[in-house]
N, C-alpha and C positions, 0 to 999 in steps of 0.2 A: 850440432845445434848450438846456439848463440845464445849471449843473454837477450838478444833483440824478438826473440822466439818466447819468451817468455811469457806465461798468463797473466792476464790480469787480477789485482786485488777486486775481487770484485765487493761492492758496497762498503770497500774498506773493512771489512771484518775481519782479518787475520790482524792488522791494525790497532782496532778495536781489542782483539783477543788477546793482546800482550797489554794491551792497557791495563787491562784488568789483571792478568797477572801481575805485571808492575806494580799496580794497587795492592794487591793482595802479598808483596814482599815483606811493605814495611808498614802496611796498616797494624798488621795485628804488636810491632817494636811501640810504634806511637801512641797507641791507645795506651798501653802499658804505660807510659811516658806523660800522659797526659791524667792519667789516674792515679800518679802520686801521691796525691792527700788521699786518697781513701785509702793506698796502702797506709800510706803513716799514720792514720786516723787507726787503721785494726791495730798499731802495731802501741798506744800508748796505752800505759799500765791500768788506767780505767775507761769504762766503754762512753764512749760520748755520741750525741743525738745529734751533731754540728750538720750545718746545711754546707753548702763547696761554699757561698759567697760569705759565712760565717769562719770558715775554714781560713779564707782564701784571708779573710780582715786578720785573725791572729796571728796568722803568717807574717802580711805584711807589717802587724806592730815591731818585731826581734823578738827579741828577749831570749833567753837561753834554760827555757824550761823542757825542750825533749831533753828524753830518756835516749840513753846510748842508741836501740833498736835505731827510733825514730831518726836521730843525727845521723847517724851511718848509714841510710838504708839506699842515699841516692850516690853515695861513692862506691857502695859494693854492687848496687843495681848496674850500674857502669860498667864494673871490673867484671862480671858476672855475664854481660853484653856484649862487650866486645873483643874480651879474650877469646871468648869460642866463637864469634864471630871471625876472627882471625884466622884458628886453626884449622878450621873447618872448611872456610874458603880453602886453604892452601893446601889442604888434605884433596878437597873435588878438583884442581886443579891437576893432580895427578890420577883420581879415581873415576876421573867422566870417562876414560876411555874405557874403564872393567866394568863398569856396571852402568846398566842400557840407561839411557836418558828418562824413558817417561818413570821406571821408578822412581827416580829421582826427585824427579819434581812432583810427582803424585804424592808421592811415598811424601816428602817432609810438608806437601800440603794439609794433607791427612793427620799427620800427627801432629802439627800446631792449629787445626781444627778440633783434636781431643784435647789440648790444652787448653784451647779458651774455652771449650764448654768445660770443664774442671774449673778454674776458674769462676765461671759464672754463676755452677754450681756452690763454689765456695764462698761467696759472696752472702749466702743466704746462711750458711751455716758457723757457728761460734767456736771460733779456735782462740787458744794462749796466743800470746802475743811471737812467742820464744818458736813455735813450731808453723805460725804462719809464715815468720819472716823465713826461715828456712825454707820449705812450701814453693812462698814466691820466688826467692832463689834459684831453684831447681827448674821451676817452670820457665824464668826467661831466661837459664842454660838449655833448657831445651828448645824455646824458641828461634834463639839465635845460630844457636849449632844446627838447624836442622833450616830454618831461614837463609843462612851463606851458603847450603848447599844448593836447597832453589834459586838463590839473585845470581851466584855461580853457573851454573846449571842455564838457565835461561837467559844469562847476558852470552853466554855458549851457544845456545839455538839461537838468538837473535844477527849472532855472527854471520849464521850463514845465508842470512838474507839479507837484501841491498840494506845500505850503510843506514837508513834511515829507519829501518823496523826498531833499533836501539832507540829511537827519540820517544815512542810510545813507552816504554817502561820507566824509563825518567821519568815520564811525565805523569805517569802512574804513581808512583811510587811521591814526587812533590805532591800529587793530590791527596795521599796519605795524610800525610802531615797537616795538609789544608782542613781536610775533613775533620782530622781529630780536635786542631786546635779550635773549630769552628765547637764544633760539642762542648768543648770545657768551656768556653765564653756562652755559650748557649746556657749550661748546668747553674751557672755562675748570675745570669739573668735569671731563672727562674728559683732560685733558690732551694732546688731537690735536693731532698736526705742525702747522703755520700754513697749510701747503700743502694738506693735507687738507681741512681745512675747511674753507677758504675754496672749494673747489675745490665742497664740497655746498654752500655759502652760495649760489653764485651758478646751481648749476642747480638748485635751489629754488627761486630766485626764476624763473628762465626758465619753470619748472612755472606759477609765480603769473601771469606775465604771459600765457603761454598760456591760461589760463584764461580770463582777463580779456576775452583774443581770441577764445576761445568765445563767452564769455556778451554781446558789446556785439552779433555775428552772432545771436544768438536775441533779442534785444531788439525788434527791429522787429515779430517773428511776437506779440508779447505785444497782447491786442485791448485792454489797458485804455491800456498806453504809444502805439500807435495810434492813438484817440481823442484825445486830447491832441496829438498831432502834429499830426492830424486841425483842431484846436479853435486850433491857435499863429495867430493872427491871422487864422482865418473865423470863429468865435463869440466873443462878446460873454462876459465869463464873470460870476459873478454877478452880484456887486457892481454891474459895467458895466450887466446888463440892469434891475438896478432902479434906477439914475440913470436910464436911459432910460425908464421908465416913468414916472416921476414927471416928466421933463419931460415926455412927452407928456400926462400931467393937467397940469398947473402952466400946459404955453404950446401953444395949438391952434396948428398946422400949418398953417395958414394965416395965424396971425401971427408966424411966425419969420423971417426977415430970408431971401433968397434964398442960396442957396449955403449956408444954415449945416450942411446936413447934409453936403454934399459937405464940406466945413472938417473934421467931425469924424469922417469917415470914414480922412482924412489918418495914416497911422501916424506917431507922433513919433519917428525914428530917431535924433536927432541924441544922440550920445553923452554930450554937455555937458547938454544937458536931461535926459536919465535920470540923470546924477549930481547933478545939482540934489536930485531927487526923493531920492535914496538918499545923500548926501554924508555923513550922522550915522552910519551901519552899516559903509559904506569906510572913513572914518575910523578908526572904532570897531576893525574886524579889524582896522587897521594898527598901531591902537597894541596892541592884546593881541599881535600876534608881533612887534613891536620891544621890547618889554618882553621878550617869552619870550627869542627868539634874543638876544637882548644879554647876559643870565643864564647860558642855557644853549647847550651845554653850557659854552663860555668861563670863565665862573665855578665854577659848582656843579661841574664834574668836578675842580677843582684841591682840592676839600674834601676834606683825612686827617680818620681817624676818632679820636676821642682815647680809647675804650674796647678798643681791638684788641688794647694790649699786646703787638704780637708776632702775634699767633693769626691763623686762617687769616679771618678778618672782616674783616683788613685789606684781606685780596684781595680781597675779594667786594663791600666798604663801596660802594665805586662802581657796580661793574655793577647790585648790587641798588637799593642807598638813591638812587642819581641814574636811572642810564637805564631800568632795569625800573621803578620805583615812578612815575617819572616819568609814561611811559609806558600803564602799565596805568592811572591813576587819569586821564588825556589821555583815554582812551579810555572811560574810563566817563562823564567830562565830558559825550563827544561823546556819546554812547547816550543817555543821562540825555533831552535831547531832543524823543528819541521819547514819551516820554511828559509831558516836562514843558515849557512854553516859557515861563516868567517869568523876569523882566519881559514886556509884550507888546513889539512893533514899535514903539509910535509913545509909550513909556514912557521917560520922564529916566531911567529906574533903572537902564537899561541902558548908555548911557555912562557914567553915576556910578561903575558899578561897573570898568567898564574903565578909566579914569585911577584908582581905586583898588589896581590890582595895580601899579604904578610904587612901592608900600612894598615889592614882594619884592629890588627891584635893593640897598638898604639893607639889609636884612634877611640875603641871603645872601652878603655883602660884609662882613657882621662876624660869619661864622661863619668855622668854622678854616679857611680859604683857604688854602693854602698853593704858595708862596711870598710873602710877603708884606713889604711896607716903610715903611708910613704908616697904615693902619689899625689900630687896636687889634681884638682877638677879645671881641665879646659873647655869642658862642653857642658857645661850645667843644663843648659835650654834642652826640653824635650824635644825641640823639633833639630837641633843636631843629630840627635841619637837617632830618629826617624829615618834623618837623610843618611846618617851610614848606616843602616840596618835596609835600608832598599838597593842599596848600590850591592851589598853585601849579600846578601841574598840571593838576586838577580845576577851576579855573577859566577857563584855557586853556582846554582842549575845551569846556566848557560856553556860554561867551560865545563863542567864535570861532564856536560851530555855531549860534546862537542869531542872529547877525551875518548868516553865509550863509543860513540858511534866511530871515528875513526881507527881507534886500536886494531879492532879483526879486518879495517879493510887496507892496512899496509903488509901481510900478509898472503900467502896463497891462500887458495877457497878452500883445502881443505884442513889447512890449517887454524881456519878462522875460528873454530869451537873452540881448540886450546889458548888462542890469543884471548878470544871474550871471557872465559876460566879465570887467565893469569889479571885481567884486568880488573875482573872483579875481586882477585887477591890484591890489588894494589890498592883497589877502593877500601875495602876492611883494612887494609893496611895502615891507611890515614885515619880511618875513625879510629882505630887502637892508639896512633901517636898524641892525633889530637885528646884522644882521653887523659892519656899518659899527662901532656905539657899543661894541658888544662889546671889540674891545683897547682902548678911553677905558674902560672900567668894570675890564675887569684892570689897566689902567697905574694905575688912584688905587689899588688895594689895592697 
């Protein structure tokens, strides 16, 4: 049987159903991400009534009135993020094969669905400052630990479908980001309590991940995702069956060496040899998110606008010019995709271009950064900052989805799960680095 035998997606819902998975990876990182003032609002020594756009103005004056809690709370939120986001990844990358897939991903869907209803619940009730911040700590160690196992897990199952089912989760997971930063510019116009809002931020997202728990439960019933299940290491997929064809014209069967078909029946498991095959695309996503996360947000949120004068754009200069723009142009990177994928896989163009975005670290390090000590300002004008925050963005998604989609398919078919595994260890990989170089790149400005 061929891949030419193959069912149809029908109404695109298996499509559909990793979207939503994809969404549900990193919604529930972002919202956390995007409800930093209401943690650092629980977290100072007395209770304050602050609205976000009340919040958001004190922020934007300086001054250097938080309490330890509150200064530390987004360098340990970090450290706290992407450490077990690292080990965790690199852990499933060896543990997909002992333990069945769907717990997997049920399993740490589930438990970071009892984390944001805790959460949500905690929201309403009154804790010291000293045993919340621990609290949230522990919660997004278990988010993220339990998070790399599903993006692992499921960049895994998407391997073993044609190259393009990986573009839905990308693009899932950039609408994450879209979504959340839309809410805090949303919170921010309407002026809601911190408590309020955060309080719908996070059973939103419980909604999101419920969903997500629907749709991974209908997944199996889809007969085209079936076939492929069906096909993970019993058929031969194309490419395979016409090598195989042409050695059976090329060398009779009676002059082949004994044992050599039992030999290449053999599945090559070993994890070191599939990264052989894929080392130039692992690489590749690692350096587009140590680039990314080292910039952002670290850097680019610390940029005032120098046309604000006062006006209410100074409020907004960030939520919209860095996290929404950011964000929504991430997300069309990743979409973009689906219909286009140049460079190919096995194309220079596409590393060349990825150590090429390493000019945005330079680029937005001599825009109005502020606070600053050693760098001079070459891009004062907000609409510099605009134009490399779209290129930047926009290439992110575009190359990172370009990365994953091709890693599991330089690879055999049945090797494709532990390729998509190792590659989403390489993605964790660069957000750890980038987190890591991130305060080396504020400390020179």
């Amino acid at each position: 049987m061929t891949a030419s035998s193959a069912p149809q997606d029908k109404y695109n819902a298996v499509w559909i159903i990793f979207f939503i998975l994809g969404l549900g990876t990193l919604l529930p990182w972002n919202f956390f991400m995007t409800a930093t003032m209401y943690f650092t609002s629980r977290l100072k020594d007395s209770p304050t009534g602050l609205s976000f756009n009340e919040t958001a103005n004190v922020t934007a004056m300086g001054g250097d009135t938080r309490n330890v809690l509150e200064s530390k709370f987004n360098n340990v939120m970090t450290l706290c993020a992407m450490v077990p986001l690292l080990i965790f990844t690199c852990l499933n990358s060896f543990i997909h094969q002992r333990i069945p897939q769907k717990l997997r991903i049920s399993g740490s869907l589930t438990v970071i669905l009892v984390v944001f209803l805790l959460t949500a619940v905690f929201v309403k009730v009154d804790i010291e400052p000293m045993p919340f911040f621990t609290l949230t700590m522990i919660k997004i160690i278990c988010i993220n630990s339990f998070g790399a196992i599903l993006q692992g897990s499921l960049f895994g199952l998407a391997g073993i479908l044609p190259a393009s089912y990986t573009t839905p989760i990308m693009s899932g997971q950039g609408l994450a980001g879209t979504f959340a930063a839309f809410s805090m510019i949303c919170a921010l116009a309407s002026g809601s309590a911190l408590q309020d809002s955060a309080f719908g931020y996070f059973i939103t997202a419980c909604v999101a991940i419920l969903l997500a728990i629907l749709s991974y439960f209908v997944l199996p019933r889809m007969e085209f995702f079936q076939y492929y299940m069906d096909s993970n290491g019993s058929r031969p997929s194309a490419d395979e069956e016409n090598k195989m064809d042409l050695l059976k014209k090329e060398t009779p069967a009676e002059k082949r060496p004994a044992g050599l078909m039992e030999d290449e029946a053999k599945p090559t498991m070993s994890v070191f040899n599939i990264f052989k095959q894929i080392w130039v695309m692992a690489l590749s996503v690692c350096c587009i998110f140590t680039v990314t996360i080292g910039t952002f947000p670290a850097v680019t949120a610390d940029v005032r606008s120098t046309v604000a004068n006062g006006s209410a754009w100074d409020m907004y200069f960030i939520p919209v010019s860095c996290f929404l723009l950011f964000n929504v142009m991430d997300w069309a990177g990743r979409s973009l995709t689906a219909v286009c994928m140049w460079p190919g896989k096995d194309s220079m163009w596409l590393p060349v271009l990825v150590v090429l975005r390493v000019i945005f670290i330079p680029l937005f390090m001599l825009c109005n950064v502020m606070p600053r000590h050693y760098l001079p300002v070459l891009f004062g004008h907000d609409a510099w900052y605009i134009i490399f925050m779209i290129f930047f963005s926009f290439s992110n998604g575009y190359l990172a989805s370009l990365c994953m989609c091709f890693g599991p398919k330089k690879v055999a078919q049945h090797e494709a799960e532990t390729a998509g595994a190792i590659m989403a260890f390489f993605l964790s990989l660069g957000l750890a680095l980038g987190a890591a170089v991130s305060f080396a790149f504020r400390a020179i400005i």
